[in-house]
N, C-alpha and C positions, 0 to 999 in steps of 0.2 A: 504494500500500500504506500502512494508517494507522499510526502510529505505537505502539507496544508501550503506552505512557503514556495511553494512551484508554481500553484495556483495563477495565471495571468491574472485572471480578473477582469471586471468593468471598467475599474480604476487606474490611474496610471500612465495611459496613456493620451501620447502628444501628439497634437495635428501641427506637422512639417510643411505643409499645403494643400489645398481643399486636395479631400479624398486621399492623402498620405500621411500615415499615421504612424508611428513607432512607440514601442515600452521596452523598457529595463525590464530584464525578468526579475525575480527576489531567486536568491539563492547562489548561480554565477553571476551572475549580473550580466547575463548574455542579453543582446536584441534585439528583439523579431521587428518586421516593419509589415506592413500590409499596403496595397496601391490600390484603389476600386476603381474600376471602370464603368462603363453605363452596365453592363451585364455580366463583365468577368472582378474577383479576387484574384488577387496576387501576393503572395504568403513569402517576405522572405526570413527563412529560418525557420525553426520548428520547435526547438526548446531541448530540453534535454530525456523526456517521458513521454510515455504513449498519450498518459494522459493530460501532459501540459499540451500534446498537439493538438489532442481535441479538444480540449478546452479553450485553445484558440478560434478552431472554425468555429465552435458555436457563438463564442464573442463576437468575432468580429460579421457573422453573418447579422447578427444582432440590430450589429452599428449600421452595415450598410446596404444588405436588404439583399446582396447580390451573389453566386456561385461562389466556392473557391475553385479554381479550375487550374489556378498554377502556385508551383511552392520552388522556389530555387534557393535550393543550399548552398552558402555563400564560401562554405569548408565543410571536413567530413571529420570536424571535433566534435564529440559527444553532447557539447551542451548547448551544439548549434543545429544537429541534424538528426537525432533520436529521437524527438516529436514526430518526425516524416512517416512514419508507419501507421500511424493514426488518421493521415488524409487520405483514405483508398478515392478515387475517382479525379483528382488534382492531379494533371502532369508535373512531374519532378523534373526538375533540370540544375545541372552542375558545371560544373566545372571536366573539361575533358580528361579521362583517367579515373573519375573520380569512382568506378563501377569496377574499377581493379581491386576496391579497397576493401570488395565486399566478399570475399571468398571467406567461407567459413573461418580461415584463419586472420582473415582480417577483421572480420568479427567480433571476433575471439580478444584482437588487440584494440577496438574501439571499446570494449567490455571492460577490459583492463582498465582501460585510461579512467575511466569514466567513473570504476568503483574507485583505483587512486586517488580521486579527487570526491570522494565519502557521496557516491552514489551508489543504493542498495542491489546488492548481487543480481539478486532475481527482475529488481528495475530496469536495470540496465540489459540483462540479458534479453528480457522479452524484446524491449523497445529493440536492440540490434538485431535480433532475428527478423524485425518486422520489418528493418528500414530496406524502403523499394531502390529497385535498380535505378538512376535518372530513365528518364524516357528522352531527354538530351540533353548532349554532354557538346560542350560548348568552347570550340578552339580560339573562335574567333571572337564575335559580337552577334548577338541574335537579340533580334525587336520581338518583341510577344505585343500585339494589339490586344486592349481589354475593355474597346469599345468607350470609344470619343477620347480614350487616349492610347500611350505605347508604355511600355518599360524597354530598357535597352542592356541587356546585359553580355559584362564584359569579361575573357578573361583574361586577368592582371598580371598572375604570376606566371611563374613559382613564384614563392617569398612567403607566406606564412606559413605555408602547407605547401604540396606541390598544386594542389587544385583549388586554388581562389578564385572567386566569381563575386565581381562588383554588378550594382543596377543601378541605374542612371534614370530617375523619371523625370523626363522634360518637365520643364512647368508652362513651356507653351503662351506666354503672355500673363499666365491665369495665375501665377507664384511661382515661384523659386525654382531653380533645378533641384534637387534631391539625388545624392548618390550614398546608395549603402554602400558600405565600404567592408562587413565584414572583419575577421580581426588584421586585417592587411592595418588599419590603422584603430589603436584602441589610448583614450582620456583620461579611464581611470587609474591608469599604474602604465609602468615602462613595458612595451610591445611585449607578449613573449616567443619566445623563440624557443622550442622544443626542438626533440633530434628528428620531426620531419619538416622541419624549416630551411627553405633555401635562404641562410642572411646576405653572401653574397648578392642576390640576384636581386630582392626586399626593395632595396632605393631606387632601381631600375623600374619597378611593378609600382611603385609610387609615385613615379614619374610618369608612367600610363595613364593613372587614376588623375591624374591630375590634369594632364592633356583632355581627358573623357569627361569630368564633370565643368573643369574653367574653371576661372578664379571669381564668379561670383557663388556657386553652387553651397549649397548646404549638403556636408559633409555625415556622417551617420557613422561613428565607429560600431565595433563589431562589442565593445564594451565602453560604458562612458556618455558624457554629454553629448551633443553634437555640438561640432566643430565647423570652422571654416579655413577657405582652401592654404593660408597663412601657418595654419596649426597643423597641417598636412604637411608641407613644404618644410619645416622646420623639426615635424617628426624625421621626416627622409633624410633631415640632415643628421642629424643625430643617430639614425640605424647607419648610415653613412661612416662617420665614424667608430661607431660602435663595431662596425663589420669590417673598418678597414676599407671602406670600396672608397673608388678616386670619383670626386665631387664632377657631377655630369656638366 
């Protein structure tokens, strides 16, 4: 049984621009966003339980009256893509490679991770048996339409994982660009960088995201406040030197 603390909730959540909304989860402090269109949901992230994922569709259908029909996991860390089993009829989309990561032994090691950081054996197990293959896996940039608007998603790496995937939702005149970012860049504490982190390559995939949403664009870490493209650029600089890489 998961913990009350997982729960999204009503509450919590922030509108980034009409129809773009994101929350902190309580627990990692991971963050999901959602994008509505006139007829489709767009779900990015999932939480880290079957039952935080559901607990999301039925939120945010709530909010905004309309399908979830897409969920793109922005990495294939435990407390960003283990709710994905809980939305059967939502196409999944990732990052390319990222359906390498699913073979029972990889399983096995998203399982690991996930109790490491004091999630319940059997929690974590269901949720990774359950989590679906993408249905696309994304080399380049792929537009998903969700009716009268787009999401634009990118992929950025390697650099946090081998399979990062930014989205980029225009704001069209109507507000702000919005780009989830994923933990490619994260507000509340120093990036981490685990042993499937490319840090050489990090500043380089920083410099994409940064190209992809512009210097007026509201920024979305993958943990943390939202940011802008100033506090991005001075992240890069800093995994820059932290990694050693020669300043672009």
């Amino acid at each position: 049984m998961e913990s009350s603390w997982e729960d999204p909730g009503n509450g919590g959540w922030e509108e980034l621009a009409p129809g773009v909304v994101r929350r902190r989860l309580p627990g990692w402090d991971a963050t999901v966003g959602a994008v509505a269109g006139e007829d489709a949901l767009l779900l990015v992230d999932a939480g880290a339980t079957l039952g935080t994922g559901a607990r999301l569709r039925q939120v945010l259908h709530d909010r905004f009256s309309v399908p979830l029909r897409h969920v793109v996991l922005t990495h294939p860390h435990f407390d960003h893509a283990l709710g994905a089993g809980a939305l059967s009829g939502a196409e999944v989309c990732a990052a390319v490679g990222f359906s390498s990561l699913l073979s029972p032994a990889g399983r096995r090691q998203i399982v690991e991770d996930a109790v490491r950081h004091g999630l319940a054996r059997d929690t974590a197990e269901e949720a990774a048996e359950a989590l679906p293959v993408p249905r696309h896996e994304v080399s380049g940039e792929l537009v998903i339409p969700l009716g009268g608007r787009r999401a634009v998603l990118l992929n950025a790496g390697p650099a946090h994982t081998a399979h990062d995937l930014a989205v980029l939702v225009p704001g069209d005149g109507a507000g702000p660009d919005v780009v989830f970012c994923g933990d490619l860049v994260e507000e509340s504490g120093e990036p981490q960088a685990g042993p499937d982190a490319h840090r050489a390559w990090w500043p380089a995939a920083l410099d994409r995201l940064l190209d992809f949403g512009g210097p007026d664009a509201r920024y979305v870490p993958g943990h943390g406040a939202v940011v802008d493209a100033a506090f991005v650029r001075t992240q890069r600089d800093d995994l820059a030197r932290r990694f050693r890489v020669s300043p672009a």
